[in-house]
N, C-alpha and C positions, 0 to 999 in steps of 0.2 A: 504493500500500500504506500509505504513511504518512495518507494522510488518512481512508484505511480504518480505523487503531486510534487515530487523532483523536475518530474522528466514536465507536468505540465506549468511548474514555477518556469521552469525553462523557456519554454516555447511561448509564455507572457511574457517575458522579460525579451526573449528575441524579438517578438513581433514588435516591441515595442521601442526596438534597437531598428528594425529594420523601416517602422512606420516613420521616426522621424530621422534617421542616418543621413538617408539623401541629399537633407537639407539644412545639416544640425548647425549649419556657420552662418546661415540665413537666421533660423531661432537666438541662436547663440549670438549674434548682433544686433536682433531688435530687442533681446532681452538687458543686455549692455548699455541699452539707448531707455532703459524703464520700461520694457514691456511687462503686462499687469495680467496674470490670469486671476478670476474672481473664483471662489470655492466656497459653495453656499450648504451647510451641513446642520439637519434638523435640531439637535440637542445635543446639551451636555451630559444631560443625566444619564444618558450610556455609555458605558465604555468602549462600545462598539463601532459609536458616531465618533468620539475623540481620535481610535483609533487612525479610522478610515479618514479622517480631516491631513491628520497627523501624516499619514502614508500617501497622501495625494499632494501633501505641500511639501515632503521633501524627496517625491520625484521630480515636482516641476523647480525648485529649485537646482537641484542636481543639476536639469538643464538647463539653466539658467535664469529661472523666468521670476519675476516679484509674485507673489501670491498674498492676496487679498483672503485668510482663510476666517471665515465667521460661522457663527452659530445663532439657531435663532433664537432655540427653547422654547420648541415648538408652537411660538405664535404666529401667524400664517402673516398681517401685518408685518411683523418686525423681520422677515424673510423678504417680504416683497420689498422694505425700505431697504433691507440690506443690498438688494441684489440693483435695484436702481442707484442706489451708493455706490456698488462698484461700476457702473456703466460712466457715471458722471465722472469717476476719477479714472477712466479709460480704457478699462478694461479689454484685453483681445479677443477672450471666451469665456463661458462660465461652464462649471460643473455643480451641477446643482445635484441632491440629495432633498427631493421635496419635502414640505411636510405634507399639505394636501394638493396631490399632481394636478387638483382640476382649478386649482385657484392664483396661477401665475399667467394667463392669456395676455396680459397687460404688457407686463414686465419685459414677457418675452420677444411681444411684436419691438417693443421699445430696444431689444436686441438685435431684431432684423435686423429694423429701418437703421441700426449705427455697422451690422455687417459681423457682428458677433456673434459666432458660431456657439450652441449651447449642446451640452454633453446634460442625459440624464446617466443621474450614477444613482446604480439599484434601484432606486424608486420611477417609475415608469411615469413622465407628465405628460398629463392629457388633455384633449381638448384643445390643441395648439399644432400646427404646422410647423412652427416654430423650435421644434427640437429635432436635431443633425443627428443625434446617434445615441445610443443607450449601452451604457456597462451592465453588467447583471448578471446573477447566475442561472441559471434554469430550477425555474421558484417553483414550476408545478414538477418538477422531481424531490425538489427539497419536499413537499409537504408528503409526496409518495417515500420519500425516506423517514417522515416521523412519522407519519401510520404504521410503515412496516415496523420499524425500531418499539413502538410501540405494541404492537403485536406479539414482537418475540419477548420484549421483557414480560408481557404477560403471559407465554407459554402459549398462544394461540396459532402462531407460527414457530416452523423449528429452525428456521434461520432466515438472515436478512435476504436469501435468496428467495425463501418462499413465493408462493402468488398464492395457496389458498391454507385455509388452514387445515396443516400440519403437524401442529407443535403438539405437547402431551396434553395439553390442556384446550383442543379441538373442537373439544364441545361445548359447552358454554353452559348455559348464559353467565355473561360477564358482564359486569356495570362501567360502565363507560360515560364520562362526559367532556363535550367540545371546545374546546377557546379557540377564538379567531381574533385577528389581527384587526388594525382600523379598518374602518369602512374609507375612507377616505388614502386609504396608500392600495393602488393598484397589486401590489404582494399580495396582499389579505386572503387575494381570490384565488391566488395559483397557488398559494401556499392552502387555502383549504379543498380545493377543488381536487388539486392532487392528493391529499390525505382522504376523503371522503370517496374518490373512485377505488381506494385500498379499504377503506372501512363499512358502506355502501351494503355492497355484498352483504356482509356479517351480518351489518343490523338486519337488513332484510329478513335474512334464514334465521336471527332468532340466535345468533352465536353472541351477539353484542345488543346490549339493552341501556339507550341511554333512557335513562328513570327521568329525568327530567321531561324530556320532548321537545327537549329545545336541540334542534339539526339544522336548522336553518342559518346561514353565515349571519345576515342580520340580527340571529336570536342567541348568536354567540358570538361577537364582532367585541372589540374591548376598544375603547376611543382614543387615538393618540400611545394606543400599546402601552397602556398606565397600567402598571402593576399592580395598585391598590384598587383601580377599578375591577381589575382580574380576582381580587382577594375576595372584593365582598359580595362578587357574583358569586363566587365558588362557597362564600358562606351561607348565602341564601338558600341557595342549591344544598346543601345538606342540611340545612333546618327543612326544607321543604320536603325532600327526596331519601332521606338516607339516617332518618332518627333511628331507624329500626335494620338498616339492611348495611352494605359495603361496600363504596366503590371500589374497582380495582383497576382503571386506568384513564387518565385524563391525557388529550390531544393539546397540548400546548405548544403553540407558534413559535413563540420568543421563550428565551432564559427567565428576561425579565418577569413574563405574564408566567413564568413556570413558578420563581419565588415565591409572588403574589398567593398564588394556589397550595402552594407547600404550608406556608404559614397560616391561611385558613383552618386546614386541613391538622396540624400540630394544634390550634387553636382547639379545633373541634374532638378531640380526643387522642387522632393517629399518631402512631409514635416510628421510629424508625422500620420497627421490626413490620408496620401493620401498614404502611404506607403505599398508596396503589402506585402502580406506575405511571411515571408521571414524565415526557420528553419534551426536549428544547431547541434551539436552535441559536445561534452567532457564538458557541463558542467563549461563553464569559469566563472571567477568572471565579467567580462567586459563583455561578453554577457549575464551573468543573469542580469547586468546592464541595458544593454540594452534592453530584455525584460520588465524589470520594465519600462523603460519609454517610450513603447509602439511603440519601432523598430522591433526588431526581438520578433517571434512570438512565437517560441520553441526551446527546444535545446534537445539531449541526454545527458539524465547522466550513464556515466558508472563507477561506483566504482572504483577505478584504487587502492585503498585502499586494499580491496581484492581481484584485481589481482596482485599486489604484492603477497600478501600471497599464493596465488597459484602457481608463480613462483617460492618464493624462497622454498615453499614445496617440489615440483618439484627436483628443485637442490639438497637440504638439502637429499630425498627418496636414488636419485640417488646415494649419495656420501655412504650412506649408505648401499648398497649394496640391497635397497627395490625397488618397480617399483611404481611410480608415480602415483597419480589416475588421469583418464580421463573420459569425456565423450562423447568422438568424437573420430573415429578411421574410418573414411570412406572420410568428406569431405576438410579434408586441403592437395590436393595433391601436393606435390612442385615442380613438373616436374621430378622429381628422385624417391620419396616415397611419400606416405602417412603419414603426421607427427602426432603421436599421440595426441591430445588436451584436455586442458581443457577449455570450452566454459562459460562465466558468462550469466547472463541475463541483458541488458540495459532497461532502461526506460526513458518515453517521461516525459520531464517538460514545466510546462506552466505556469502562474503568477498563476494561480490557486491551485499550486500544489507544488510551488520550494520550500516552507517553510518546507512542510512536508520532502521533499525527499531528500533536499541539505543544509536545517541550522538545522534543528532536529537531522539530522544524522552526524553532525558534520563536515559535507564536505563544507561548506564556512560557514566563521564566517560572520556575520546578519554585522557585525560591518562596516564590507568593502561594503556594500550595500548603497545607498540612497535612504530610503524607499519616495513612493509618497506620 
């Protein structure tokens, strides 16, 4: 596995040697001369946003470029004054990281009309013509890797290869309940749509029972990915559902909205040894934590490392007068166009595997960990 996101570190890090190489004395002269990429990242309150800011300003540094890197804290306002703030101070492109993709139409046109090519990073903005290319991983695999991951910690599948169930624990009924992402970040949908074509089935046949009845993405959507929104839904949900019975596995999007749900959940009686299965996604240092000490069950890791580098290649191609590589040109449609994309690959971590895939490769230092 590890020489598998070697070999694809690699071929990001090339493309992104080869996207702007051509022209790097052209870059590397108007950046000399104060050339300004803007870099527009929803919040602080994850480590995940810090990251990805972090990894995007000192690639386009590296090649030389000023970076304008802001955060908004997730108020849709103080993103859009940001992002006019950097146009006004002259910015060449922007990498934007939406908060909500259908509420920058403005902003964006105001980017045309000055010739400012705009990068969506991860978050898909919609409703605009207005966006050149999109970074991003393939988000309805990601949610088909946390249903599967999901699955096998509860023994319903007997490996992440699976497609049906398999596992010792095949037959069911099992209680199950959904968290989804904002309604307002284009993710939400691929990340539940992909999990729900893996979970679907089950509930159908009677293998998986969410006691709730709440399936629908809107009836599980958490606003702005607030973890404590996550927490007191999942509290209600078991005063309501679960006085007398046991969940045993919840579909959680993010880390963050995973925490949320964990601590509910410790609230409500569960304790390590009673706690249903519970998966994640980005990779945090606090829920690799908390896998380690046998709360949450899995997480995704997506490299945000080398989607940096594939944004700021992206940006870097364009300014150069090259065209961006992609590999997706059919399914990011934003209500206006088709955005052309580059898609990464994620993958499932479990205690059995974080060493290899997130301290080997340099993506959380061992140090911030408390090993058992």
């Amino acid at each position: 596995m590890l020489k598998k996101i070697t070999r694809i570190a690699a071929v990001a890090a090339a493309a992104a040697l080869v996207l702007s190489g051509c022209a790097a004395t052209t870059a590397d002269t108007d950046s000399a001369e104060g050339g300004l990429i803007g870099v527009s990242m929803p919040t602080q309150s994850s480590t995940r946003w810090i990251s990805d800011g972090e990894s995007i300003k000192a690639e386009l540094e590296a090649q030389g470029f000023t970076v304008d890197l802001q955060y908004a804290e997730d108020d849709i306002p103080t993103q859009v004054s940001q992002l006019e703030g950097m146009l006004t101070k002259g910015a060449k492109a922007l990498i934007i990281a939406a908060i909500d993709g259908t509420q920058l139409t403005d902003v964006l046109q105001a980017a045309a009309d000055a010739s400012v090519p705009v990068i969506a990073y991860d978050r898909l903005i919609r409703d605009s013509a207005n966006v050149n290319y999109y970074a991003t991983f393939d988000n309805f695999k990601v949610g088909v890797q946390q249903a599967t991951s999901l699955l096998v910690g509860m023994g319903v599948f007997a490996s992440e290869d699976s497609t049906s169930a398999d596992g010792p624990n095949a037959a069911g009924p099992w209680n199950i309940e959904l968290v989804a992402g904002s309604l307002d970040d284009n993710n939400a949908f691929f990340f539940f749509n992909g999990a729900m074509s893996i979970l679907q089935p089950l509930i159908d046949s009677g293998v998986l029972v969410v006691k709730s009845g709440q399936t629908d993405i809107e009836q599980v959507a958490t606003l702005r990915w607030d973890g404590a929104v996550a927490q007191k839904r999942m509290e209600d949900i078991l005063v309501g559902n679960y006085a007398s019975d046991t969940l045993h596995g919840v579909l959680s999007p993010y880390d963050g909205l995973s925490r949320g749900v964990i601590a509910a959940l410790v609230d409500a009686g569960y304790t390590k040894d009673t706690l249903p299965t519970i998966v994640g996604q980005d990779a945090e240092t606090a829920s690799v934590q908390s896998m380690l000490d046998g709360e949450q069950y899995s997480t995704i890791f997506k490299d945000t490392r080398e989607l940096a580098k594939v944004a700021v290649a992206m940006a870097v191609a364009i300014l150069n007068g090259a065209e961006p590589e992609v590999n997706d040109t059919s399914t990011y449609d934003n209500g206006v166009k088709v955005v052309p994309s580059f898609l990464l690959t994620p993958y499932i971590v479990t205690v059995d595997n974080y060493k290899e895939l997130l301290i080997d490769s340099g993506y959380i230092n061992e140090a911030d960990l408390v090993l058992p």
